[in-house]
mmCIF file of the N, C-alpha and C atoms, coordinates in Angstrom:
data_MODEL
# 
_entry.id   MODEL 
# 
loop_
_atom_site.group_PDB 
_atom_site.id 
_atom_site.type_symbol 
_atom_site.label_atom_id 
_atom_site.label_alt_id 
_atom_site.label_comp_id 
_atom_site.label_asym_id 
_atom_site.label_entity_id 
_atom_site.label_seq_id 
_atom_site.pdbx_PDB_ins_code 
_atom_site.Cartn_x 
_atom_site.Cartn_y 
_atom_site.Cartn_z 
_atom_site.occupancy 
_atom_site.B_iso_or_equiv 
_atom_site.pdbx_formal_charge 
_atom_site.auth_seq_id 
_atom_site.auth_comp_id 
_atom_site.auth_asym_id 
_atom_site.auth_atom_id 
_atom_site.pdbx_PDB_model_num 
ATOM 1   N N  . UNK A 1 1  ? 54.729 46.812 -33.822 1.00 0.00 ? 1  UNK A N  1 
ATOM 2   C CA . UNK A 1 1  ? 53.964 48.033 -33.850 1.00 0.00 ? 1  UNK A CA 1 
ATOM 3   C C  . UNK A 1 1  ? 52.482 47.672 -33.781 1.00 0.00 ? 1  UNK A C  1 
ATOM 4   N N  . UNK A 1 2  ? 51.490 48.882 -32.966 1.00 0.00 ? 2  UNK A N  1 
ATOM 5   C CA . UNK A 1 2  ? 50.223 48.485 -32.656 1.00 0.00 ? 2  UNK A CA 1 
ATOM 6   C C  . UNK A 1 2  ? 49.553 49.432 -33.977 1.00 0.00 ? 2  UNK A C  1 
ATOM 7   N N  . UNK A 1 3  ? 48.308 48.819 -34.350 1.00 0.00 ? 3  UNK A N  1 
ATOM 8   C CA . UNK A 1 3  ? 47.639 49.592 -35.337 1.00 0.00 ? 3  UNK A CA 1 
ATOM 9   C C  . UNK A 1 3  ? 47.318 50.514 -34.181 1.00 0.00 ? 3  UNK A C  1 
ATOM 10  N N  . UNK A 1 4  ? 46.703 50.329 -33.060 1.00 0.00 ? 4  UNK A N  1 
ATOM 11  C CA . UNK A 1 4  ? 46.532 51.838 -32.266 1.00 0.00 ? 4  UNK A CA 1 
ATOM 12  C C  . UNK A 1 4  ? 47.860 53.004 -32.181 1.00 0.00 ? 4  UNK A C  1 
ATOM 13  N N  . UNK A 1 5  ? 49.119 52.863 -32.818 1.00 0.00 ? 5  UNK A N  1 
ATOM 14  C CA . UNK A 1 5  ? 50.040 53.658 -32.144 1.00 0.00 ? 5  UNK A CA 1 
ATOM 15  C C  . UNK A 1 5  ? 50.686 53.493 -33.470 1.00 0.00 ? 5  UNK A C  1 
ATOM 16  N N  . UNK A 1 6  ? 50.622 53.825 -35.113 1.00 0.00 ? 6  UNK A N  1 
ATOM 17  C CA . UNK A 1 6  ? 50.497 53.783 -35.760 1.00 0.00 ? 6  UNK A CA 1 
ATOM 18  C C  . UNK A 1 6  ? 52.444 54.680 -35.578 1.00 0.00 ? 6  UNK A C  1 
ATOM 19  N N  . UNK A 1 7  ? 52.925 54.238 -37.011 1.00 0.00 ? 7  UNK A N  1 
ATOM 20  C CA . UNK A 1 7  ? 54.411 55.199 -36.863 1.00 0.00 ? 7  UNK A CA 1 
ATOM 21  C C  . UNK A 1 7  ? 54.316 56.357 -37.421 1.00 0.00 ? 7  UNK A C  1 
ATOM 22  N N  . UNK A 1 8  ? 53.902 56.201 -38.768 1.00 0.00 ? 8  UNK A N  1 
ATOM 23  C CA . UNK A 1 8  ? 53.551 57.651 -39.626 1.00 0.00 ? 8  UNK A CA 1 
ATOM 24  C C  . UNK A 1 8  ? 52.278 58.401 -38.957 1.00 0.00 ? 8  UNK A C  1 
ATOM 25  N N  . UNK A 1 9  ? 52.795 59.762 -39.575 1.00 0.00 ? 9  UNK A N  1 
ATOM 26  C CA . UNK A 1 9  ? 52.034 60.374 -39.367 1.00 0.00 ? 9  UNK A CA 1 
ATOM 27  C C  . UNK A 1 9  ? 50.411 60.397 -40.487 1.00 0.00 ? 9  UNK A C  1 
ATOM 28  N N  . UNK A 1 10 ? 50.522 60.191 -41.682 1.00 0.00 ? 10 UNK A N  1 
ATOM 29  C CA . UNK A 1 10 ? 49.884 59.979 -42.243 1.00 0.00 ? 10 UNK A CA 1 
ATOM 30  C C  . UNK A 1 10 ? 48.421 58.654 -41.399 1.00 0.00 ? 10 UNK A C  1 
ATOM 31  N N  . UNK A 1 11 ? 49.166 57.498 -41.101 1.00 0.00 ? 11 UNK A N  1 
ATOM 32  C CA . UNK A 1 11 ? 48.325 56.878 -40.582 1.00 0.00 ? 11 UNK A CA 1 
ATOM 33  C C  . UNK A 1 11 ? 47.697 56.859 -39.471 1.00 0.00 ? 11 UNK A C  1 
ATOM 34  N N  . UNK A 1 12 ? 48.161 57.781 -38.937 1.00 0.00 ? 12 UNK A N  1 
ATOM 35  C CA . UNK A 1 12 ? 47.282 58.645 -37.339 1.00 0.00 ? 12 UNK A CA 1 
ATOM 36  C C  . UNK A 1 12 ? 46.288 59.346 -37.785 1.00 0.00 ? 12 UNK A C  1 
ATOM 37  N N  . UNK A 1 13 ? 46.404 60.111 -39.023 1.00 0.00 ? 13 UNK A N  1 
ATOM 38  C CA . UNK A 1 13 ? 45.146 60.822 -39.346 1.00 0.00 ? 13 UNK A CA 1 
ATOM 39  C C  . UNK A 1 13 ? 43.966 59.932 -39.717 1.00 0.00 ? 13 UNK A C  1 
ATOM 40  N N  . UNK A 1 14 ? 44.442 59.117 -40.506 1.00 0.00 ? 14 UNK A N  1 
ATOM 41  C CA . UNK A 1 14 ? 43.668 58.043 -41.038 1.00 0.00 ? 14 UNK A CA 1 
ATOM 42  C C  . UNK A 1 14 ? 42.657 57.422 -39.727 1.00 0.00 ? 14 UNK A C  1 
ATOM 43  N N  . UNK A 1 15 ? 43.359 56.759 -38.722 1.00 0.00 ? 15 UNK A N  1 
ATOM 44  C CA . UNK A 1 15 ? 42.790 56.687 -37.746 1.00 0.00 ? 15 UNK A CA 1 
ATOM 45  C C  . UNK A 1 15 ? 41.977 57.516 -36.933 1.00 0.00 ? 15 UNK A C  1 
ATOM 46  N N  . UNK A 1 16 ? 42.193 58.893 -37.104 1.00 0.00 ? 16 UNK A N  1 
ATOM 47  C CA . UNK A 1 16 ? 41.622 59.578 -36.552 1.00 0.00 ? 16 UNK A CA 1 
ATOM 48  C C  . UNK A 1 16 ? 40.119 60.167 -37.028 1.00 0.00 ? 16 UNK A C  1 
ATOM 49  N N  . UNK A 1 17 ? 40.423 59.738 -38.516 1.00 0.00 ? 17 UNK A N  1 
ATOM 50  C CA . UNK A 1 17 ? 39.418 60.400 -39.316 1.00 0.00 ? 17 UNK A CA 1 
ATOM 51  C C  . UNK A 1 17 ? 38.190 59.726 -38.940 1.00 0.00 ? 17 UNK A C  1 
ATOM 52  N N  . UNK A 1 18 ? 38.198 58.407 -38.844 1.00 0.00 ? 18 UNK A N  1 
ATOM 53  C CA . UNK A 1 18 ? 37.544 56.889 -38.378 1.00 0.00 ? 18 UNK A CA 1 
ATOM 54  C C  . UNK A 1 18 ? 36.547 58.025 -37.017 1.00 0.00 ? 18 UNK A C  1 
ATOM 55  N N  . UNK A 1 19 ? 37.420 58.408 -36.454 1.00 0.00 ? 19 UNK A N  1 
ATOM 56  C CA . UNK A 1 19 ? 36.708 58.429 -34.512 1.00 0.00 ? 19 UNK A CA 1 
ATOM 57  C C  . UNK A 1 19 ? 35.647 60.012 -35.507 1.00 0.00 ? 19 UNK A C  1 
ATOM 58  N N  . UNK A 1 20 ? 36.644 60.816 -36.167 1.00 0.00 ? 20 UNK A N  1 
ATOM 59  C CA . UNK A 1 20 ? 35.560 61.898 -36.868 1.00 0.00 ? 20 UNK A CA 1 
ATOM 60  C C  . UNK A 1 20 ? 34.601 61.650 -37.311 1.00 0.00 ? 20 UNK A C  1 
ATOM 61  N N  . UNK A 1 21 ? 34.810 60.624 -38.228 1.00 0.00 ? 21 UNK A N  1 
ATOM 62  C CA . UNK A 1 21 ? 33.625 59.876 -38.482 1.00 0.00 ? 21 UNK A CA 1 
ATOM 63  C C  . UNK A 1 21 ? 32.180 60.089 -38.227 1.00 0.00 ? 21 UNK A C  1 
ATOM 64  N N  . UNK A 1 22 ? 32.691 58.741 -36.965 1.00 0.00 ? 22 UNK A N  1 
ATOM 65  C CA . UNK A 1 22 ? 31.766 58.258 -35.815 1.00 0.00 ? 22 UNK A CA 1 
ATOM 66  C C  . UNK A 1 22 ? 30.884 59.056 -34.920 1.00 0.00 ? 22 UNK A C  1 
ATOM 67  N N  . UNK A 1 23 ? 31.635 60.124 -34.585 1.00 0.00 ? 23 UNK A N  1 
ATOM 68  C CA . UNK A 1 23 ? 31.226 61.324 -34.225 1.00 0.00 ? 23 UNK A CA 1 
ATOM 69  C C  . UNK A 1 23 ? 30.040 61.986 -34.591 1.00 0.00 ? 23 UNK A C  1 
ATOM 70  N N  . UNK A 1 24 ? 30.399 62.049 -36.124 1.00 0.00 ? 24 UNK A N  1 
ATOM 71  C CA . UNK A 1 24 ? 29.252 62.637 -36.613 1.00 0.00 ? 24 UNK A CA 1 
ATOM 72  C C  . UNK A 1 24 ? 28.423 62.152 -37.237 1.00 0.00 ? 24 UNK A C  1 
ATOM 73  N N  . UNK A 1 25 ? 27.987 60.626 -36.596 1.00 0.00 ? 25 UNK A N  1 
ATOM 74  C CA . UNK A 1 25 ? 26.869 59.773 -36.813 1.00 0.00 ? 25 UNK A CA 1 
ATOM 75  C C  . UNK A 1 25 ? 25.641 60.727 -35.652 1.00 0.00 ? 25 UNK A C  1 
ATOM 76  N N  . UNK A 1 26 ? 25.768 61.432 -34.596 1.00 0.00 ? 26 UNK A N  1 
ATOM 77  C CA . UNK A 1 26 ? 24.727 61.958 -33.616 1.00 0.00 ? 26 UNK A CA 1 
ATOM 78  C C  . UNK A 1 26 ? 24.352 63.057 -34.382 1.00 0.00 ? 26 UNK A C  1 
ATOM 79  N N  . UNK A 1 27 ? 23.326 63.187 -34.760 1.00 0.00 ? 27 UNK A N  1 
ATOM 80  C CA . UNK A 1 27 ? 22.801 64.508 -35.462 1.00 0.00 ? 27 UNK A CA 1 
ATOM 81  C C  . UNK A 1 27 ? 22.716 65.858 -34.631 1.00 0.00 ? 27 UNK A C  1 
ATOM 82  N N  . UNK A 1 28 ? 22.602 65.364 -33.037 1.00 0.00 ? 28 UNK A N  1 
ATOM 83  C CA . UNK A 1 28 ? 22.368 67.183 -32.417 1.00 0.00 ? 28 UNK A CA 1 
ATOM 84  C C  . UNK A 1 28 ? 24.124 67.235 -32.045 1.00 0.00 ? 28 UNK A C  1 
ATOM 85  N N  . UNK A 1 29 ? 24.609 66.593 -32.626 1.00 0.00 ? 29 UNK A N  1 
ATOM 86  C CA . UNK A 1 29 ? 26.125 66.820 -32.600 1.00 0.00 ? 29 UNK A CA 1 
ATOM 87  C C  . UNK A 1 29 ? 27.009 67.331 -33.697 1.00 0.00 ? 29 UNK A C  1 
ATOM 88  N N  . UNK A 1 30 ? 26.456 67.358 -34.965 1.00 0.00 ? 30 UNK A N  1 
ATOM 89  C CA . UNK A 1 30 ? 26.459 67.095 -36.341 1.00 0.00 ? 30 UNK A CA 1 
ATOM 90  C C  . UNK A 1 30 ? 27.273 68.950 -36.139 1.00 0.00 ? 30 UNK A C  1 
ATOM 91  N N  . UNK A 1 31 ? 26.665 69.830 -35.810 1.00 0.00 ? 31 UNK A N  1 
ATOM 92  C CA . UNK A 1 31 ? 26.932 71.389 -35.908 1.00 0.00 ? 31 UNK A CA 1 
ATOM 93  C C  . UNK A 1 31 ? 28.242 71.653 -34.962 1.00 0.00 ? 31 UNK A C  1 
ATOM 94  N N  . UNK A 1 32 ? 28.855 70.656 -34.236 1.00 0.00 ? 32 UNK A N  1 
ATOM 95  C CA . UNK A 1 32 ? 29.577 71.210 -33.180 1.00 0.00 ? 32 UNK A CA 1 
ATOM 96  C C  . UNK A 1 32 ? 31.233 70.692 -33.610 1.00 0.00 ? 32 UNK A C  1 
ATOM 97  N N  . UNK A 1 33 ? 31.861 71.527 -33.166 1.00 0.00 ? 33 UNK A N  1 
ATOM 98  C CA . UNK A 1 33 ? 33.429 70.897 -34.239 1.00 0.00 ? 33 UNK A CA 1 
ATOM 99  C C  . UNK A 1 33 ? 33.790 69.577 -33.227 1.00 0.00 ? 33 UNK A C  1 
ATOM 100 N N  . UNK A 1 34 ? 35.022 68.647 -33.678 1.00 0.00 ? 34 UNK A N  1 
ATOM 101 C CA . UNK A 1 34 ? 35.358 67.385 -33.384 1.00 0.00 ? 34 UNK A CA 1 
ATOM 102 C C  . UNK A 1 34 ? 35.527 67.869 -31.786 1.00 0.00 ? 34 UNK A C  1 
ATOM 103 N N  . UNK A 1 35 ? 36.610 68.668 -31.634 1.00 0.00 ? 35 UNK A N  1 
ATOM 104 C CA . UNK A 1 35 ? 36.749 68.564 -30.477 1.00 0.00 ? 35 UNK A CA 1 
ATOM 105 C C  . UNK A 1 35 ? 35.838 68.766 -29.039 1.00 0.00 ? 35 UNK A C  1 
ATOM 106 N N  . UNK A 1 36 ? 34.387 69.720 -29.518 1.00 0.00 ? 36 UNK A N  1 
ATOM 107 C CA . UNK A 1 36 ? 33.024 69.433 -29.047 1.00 0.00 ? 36 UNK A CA 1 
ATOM 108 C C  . UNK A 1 36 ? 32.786 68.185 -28.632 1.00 0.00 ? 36 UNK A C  1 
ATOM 109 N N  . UNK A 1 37 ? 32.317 67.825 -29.673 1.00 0.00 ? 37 UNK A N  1 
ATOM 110 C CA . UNK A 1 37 ? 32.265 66.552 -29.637 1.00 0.00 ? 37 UNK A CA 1 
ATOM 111 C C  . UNK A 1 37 ? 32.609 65.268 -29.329 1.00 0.00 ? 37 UNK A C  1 
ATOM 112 N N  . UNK A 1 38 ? 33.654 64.958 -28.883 1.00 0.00 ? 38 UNK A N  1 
ATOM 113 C CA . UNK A 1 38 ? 34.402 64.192 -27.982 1.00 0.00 ? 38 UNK A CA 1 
ATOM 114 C C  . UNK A 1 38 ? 34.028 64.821 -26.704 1.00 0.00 ? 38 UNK A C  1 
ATOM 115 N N  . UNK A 1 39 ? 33.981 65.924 -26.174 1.00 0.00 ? 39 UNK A N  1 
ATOM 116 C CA . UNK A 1 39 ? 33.969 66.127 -24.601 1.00 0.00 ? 39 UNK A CA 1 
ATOM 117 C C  . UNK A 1 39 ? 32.275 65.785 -24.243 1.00 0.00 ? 39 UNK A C  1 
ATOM 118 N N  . UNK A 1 40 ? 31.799 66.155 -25.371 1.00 0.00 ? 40 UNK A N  1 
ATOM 119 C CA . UNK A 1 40 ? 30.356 65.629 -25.372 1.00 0.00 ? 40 UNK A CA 1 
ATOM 120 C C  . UNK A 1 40 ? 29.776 64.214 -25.071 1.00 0.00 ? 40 UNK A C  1 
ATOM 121 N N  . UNK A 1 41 ? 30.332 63.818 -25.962 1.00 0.00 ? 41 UNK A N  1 
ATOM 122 C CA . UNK A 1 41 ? 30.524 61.967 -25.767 1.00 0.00 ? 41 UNK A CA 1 
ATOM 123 C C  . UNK A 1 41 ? 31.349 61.583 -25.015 1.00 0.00 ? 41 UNK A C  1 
ATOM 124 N N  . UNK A 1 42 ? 32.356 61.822 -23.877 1.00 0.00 ? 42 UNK A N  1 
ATOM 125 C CA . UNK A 1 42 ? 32.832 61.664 -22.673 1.00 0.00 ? 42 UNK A CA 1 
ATOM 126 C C  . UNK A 1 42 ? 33.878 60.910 -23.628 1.00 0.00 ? 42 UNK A C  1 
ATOM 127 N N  . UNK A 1 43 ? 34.833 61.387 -24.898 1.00 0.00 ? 43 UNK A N  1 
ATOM 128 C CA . UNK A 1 43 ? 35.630 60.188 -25.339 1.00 0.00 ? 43 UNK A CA 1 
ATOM 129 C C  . UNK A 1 43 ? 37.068 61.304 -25.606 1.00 0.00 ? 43 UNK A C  1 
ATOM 130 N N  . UNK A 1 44 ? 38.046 60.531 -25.606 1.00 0.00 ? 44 UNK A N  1 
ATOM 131 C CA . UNK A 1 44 ? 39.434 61.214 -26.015 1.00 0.00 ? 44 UNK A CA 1 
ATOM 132 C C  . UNK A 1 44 ? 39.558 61.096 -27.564 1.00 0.00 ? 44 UNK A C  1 
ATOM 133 N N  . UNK A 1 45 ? 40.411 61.910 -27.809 1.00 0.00 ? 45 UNK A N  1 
ATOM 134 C CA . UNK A 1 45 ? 40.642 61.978 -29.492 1.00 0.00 ? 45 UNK A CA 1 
ATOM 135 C C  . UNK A 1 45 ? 42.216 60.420 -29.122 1.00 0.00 ? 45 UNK A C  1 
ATOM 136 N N  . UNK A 1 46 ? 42.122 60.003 -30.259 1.00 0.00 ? 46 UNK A N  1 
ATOM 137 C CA . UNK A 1 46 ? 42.881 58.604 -30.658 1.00 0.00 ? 46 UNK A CA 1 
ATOM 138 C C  . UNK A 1 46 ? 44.571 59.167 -29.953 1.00 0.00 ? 46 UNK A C  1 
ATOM 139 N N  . UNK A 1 47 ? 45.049 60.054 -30.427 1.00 0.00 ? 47 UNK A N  1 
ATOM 140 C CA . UNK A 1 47 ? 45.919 60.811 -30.378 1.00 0.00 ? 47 UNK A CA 1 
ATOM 141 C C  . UNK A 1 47 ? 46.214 60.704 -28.572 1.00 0.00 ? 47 UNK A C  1 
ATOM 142 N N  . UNK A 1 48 ? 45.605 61.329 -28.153 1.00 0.00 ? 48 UNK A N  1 
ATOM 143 C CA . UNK A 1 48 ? 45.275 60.975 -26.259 1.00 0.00 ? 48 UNK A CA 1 
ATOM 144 C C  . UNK A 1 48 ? 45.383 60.133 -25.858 1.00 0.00 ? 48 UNK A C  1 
ATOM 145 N N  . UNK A 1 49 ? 44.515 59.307 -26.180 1.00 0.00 ? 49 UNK A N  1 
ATOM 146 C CA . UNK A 1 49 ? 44.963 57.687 -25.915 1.00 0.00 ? 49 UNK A CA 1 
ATOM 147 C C  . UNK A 1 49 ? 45.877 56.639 -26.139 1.00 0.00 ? 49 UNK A C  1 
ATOM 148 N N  . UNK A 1 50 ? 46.927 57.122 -27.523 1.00 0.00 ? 50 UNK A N  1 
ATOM 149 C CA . UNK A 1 50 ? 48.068 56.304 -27.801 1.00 0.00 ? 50 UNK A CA 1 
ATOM 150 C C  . UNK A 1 50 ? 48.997 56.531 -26.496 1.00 0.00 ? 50 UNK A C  1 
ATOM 151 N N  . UNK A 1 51 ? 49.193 58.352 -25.854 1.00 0.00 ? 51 UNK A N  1 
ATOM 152 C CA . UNK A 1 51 ? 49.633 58.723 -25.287 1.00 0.00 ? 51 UNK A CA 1 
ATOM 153 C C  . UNK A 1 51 ? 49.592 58.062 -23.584 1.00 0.00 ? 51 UNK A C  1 
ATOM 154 N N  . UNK A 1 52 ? 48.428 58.187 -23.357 1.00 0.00 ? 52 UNK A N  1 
ATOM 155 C CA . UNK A 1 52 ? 47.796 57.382 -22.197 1.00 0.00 ? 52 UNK A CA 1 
ATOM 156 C C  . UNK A 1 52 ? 48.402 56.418 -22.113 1.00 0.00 ? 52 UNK A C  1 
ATOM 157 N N  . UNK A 1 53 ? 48.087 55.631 -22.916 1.00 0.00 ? 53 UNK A N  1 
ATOM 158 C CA . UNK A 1 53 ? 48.685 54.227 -23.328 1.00 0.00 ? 53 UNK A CA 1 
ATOM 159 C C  . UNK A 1 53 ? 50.104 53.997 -23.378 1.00 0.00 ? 53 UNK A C  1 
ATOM 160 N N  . UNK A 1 54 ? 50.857 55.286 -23.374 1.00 0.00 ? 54 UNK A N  1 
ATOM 161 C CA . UNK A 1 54 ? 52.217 54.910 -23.638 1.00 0.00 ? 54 UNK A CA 1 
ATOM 162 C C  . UNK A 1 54 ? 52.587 55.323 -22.016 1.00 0.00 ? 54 UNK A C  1 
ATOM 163 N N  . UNK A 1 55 ? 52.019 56.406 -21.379 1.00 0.00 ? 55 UNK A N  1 
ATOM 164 C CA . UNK A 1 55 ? 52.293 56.672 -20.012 1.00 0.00 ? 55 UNK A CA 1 
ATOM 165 C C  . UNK A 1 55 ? 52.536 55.668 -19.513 1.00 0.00 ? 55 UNK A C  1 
ATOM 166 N N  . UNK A 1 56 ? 51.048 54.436 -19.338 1.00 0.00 ? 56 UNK A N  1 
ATOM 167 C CA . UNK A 1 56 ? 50.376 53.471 -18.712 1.00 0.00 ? 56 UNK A CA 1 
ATOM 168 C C  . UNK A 1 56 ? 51.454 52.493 -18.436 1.00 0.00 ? 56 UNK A C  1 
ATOM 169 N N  . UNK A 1 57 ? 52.084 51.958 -19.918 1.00 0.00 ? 57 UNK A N  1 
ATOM 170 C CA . UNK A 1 57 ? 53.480 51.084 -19.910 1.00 0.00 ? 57 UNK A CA 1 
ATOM 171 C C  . UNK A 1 57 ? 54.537 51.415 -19.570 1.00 0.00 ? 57 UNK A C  1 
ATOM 172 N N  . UNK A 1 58 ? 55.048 52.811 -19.575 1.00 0.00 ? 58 UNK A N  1 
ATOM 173 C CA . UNK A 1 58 ? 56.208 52.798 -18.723 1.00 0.00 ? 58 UNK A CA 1 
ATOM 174 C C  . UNK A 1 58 ? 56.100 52.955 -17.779 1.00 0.00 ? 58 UNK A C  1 
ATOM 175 N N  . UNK A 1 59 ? 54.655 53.462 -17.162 1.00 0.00 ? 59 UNK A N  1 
ATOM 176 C CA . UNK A 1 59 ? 54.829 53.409 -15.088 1.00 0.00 ? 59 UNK A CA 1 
ATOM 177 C C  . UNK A 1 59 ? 54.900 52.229 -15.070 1.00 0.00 ? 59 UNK A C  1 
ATOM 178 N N  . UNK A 1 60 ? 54.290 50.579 -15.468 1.00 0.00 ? 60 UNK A N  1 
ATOM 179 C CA . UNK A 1 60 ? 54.571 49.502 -15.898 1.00 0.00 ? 60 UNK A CA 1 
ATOM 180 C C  . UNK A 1 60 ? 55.899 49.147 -15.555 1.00 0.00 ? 60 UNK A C  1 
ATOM 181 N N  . UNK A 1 61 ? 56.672 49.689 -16.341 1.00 0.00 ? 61 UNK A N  1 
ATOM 182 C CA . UNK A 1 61 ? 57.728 49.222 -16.798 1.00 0.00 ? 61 UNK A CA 1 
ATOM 183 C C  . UNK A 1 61 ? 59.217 49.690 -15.211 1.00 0.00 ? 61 UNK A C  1 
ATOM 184 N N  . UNK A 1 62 ? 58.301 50.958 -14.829 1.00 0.00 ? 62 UNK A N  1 
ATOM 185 C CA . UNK A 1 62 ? 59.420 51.598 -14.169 1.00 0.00 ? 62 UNK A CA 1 
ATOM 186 C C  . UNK A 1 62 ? 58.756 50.921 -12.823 1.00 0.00 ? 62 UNK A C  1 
ATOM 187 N N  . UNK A 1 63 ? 57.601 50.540 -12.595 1.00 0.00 ? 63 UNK A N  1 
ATOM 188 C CA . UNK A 1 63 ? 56.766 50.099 -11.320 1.00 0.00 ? 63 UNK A CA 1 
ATOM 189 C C  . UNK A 1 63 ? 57.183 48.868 -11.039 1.00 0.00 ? 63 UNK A C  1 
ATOM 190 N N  . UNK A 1 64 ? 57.171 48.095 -11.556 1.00 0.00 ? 64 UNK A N  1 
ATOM 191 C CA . UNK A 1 64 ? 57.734 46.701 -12.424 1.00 0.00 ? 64 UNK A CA 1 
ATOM 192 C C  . UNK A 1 64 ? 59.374 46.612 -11.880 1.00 0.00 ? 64 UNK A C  1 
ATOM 193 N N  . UNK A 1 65 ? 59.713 47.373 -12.145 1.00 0.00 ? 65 UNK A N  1 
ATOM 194 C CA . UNK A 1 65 ? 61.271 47.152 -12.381 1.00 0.00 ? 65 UNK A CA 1 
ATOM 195 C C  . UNK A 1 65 ? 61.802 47.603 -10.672 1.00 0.00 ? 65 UNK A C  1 
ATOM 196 N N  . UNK A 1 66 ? 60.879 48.788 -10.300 1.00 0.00 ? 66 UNK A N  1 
ATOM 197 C CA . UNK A 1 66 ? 61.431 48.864 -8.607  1.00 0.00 ? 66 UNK A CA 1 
ATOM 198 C C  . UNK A 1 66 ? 60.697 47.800 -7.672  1.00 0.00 ? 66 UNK A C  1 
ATOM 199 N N  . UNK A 1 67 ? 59.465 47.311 -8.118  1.00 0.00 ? 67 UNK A N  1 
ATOM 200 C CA . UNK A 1 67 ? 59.431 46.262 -7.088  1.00 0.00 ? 67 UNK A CA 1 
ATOM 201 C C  . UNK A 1 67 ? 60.570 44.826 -7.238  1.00 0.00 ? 67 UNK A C  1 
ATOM 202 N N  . UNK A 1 68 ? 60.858 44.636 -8.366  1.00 0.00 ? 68 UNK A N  1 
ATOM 203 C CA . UNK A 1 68 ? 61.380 43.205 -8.475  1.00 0.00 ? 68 UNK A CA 1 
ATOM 204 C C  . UNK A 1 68 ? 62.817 43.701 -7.774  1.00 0.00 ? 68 UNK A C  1 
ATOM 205 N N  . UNK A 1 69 ? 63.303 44.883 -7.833  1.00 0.00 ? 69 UNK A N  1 
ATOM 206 C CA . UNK A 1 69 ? 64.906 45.260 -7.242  1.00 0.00 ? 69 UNK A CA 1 
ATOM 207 C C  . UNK A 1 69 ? 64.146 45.140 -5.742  1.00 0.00 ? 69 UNK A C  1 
ATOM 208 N N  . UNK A 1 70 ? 63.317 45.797 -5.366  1.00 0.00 ? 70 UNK A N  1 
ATOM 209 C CA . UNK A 1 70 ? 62.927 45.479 -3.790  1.00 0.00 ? 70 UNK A CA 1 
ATOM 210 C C  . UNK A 1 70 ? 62.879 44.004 -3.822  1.00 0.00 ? 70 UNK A C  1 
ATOM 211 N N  . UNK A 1 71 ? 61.776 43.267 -4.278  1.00 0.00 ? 71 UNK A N  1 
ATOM 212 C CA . UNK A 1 71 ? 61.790 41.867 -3.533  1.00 0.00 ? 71 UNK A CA 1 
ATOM 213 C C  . UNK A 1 71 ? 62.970 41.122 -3.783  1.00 0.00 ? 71 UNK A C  1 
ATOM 214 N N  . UNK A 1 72 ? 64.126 41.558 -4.619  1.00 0.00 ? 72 UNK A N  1 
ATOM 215 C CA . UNK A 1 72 ? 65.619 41.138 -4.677  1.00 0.00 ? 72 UNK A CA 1 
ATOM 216 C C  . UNK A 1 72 ? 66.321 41.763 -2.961  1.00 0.00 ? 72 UNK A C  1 
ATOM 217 N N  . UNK A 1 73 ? 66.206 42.361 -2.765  1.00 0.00 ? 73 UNK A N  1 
ATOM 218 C CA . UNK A 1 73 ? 66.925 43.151 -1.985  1.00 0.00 ? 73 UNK A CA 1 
ATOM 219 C C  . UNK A 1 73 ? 66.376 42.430 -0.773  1.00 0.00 ? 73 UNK A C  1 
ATOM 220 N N  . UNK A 1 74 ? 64.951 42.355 -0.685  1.00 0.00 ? 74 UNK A N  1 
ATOM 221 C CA . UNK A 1 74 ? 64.626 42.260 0.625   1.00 0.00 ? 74 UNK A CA 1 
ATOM 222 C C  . UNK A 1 74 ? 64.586 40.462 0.614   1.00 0.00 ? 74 UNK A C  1 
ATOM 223 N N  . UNK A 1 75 ? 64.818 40.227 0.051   1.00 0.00 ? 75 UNK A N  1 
ATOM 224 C CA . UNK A 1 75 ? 65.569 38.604 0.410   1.00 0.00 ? 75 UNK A CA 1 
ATOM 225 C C  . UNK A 1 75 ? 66.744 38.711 0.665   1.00 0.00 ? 75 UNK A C  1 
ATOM 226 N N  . UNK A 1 76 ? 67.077 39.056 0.329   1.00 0.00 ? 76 UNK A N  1 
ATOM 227 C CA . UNK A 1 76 ? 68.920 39.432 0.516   1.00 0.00 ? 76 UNK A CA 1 
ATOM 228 C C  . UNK A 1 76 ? 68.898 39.625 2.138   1.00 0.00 ? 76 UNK A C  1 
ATOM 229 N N  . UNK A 1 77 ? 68.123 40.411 2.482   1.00 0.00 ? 77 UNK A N  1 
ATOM 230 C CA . UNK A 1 77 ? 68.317 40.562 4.227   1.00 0.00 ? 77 UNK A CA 1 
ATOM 231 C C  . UNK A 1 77 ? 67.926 39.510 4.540   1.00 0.00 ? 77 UNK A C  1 
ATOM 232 N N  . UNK A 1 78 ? 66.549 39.077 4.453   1.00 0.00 ? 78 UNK A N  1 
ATOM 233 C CA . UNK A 1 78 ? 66.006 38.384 5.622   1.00 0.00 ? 78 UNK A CA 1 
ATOM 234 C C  . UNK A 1 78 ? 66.970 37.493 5.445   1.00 0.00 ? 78 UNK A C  1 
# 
């Protein structure tokens, strides 16, 4: 298990609280709610990104897995 992709739910918040935080270190940002604020700062909430991240590995995984059956196959002919 990745500390980014945490199992409980409890420890996602925890993590998340971290990026809330951070957030509201910018003072002309300070008045605007979290989710402002991230689109402001061009950043995803943690939550988004585990997700991303989990997309990322199974096209990986499924991208991965049809080329190696192709370059199996296509030895097989030539």
């Amino acid at each position: 298990m990745s500390v980014w992709n945490p199992h409980y739910q409890k420890d996602k918040i925890l993590l998340e609280r971290v990026q809330h935080r951070f957030t509201r270190l910018f003072k002309d940002l300070r008045n605007l709610s979290y989710d402002d604020r991230l689109e402001r700062l061009g950043l995803w909430s943690l939550e988004e990104r585990r997700n991303r991240g989990d997309l990322i590995e199974v096209f990986k995984m499924v991208k991965g897995g049809l080329m190696s059956r192709g370059r199996h196959f296509s030895r097989g002919v030539q």
